[in-house]
N, C-alpha and C positions, 0 to 999 in steps of 0.2 A: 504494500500500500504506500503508496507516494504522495509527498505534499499537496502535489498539483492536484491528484486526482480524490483528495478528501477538500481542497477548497474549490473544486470542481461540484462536489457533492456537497458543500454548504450553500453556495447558490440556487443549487434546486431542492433540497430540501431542509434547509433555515437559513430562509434570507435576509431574516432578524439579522444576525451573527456575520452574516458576509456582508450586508450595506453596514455593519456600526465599523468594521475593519478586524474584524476576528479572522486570523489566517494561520493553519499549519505550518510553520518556520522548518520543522525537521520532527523525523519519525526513525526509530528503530527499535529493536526488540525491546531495549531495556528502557528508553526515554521517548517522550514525544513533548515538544516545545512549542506553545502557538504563540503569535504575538499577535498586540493591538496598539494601535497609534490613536492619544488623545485629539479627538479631531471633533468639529461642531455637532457631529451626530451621533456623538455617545458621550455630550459633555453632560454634567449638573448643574445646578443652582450654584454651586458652589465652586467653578471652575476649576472641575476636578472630574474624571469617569465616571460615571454613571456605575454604582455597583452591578445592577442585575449585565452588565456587558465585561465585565473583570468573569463575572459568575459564566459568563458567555465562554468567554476564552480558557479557562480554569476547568470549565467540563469538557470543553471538547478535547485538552490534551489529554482527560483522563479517558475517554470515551474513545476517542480515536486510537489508545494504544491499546485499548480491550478489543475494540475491531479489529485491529490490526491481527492482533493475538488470536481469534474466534477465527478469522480466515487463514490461517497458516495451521488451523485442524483439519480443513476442507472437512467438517461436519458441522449439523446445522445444530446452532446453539443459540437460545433468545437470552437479549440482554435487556433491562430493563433499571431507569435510574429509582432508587427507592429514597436516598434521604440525600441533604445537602448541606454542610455547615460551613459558616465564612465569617473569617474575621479581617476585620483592615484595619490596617497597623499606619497606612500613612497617603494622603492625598495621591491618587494618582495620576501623573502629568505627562508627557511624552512617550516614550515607546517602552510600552510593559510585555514581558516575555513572561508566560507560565510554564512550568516547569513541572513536568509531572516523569517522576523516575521509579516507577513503583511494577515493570517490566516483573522481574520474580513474581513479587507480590500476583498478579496478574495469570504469569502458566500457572502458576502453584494451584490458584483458585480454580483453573479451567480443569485442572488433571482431574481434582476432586470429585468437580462436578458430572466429569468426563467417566472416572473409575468408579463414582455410586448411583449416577444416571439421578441423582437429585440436587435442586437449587442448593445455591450457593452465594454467602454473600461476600463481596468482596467492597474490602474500604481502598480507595485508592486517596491521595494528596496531590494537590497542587497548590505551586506558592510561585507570586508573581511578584516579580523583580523591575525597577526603573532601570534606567541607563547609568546608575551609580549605583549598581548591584544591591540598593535598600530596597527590601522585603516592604514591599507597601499591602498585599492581601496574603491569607492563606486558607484554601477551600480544604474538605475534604468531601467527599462523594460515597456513597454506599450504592454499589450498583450489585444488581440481582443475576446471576448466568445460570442457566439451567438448559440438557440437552434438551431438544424437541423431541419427543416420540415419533 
């Protein structure tokens, strides 16, 4: 799964995420990085991002590296997001990179789900970075993987 063709695939389905500036920066087994640029259409009140578009970018690195992972079983496995938590630690201004490295965490969950054929939940993190590498959010995601029958 390639950058181009996961922001290929937020255009057509969330175009939320693709018109605020949400975009896969880089993908591999173990990390997936998205970035967002503060720009007039995902600013605040407060000249500063808009939380639910930090939450934008923060899930899709968690979520695009559980896809990623789900297609390199070539078995069909339903994922589903169950809970969401976020904290911001500092206004955010310019170009934000999330950071989601939790690859392990991720097969571990799938083998599971895979070797007892029942749900599974898995916590993944992301934490997004300014361009002075200060920690301005940090999400965490609880998503659901369980084979299909």
């Amino acid at each position: 799964m390639s950058p181009s063709k996961i922001n290929w695939y937020l255009l057509f389905k969330l175009p939320a995420a693709w018109f605020t500036g949400v975009r896969v920066s880089s993908i591999n087994s173990e990390t997936c990085i998205t970035k967002v640029r503060f720009r007039w259409i995902n600013q605040n009140p407060f000249r500063s991002m808009f939380w639910a578009v930090q939450g934008m970018a923060a899930e899709l690195s968690t979520g695009a590296l559980l896809m990623s992972a789900i297609q390199e079983q070539n078995r069909p496995i339903s994922m589903l997001l169950l809970e969401s938590h976020g904290s911001f630690v500092k206004k955010a201004r310019g170009k934000i990179l999330f950071s989601c490295e939790s690859g392990k965490e991720v097969r571990e969950g799938l083998n599971k789900a895979l070797e007892t054929g029942e749900g599974q939940l898995c916590r993944i993190r992301s934490t997004g970075r300014n361009s002075e590498n200060e920690v301005v959010s940090e999400f965490e995601f609880v998503w659901t993987i369980k084979p299909k029958s």
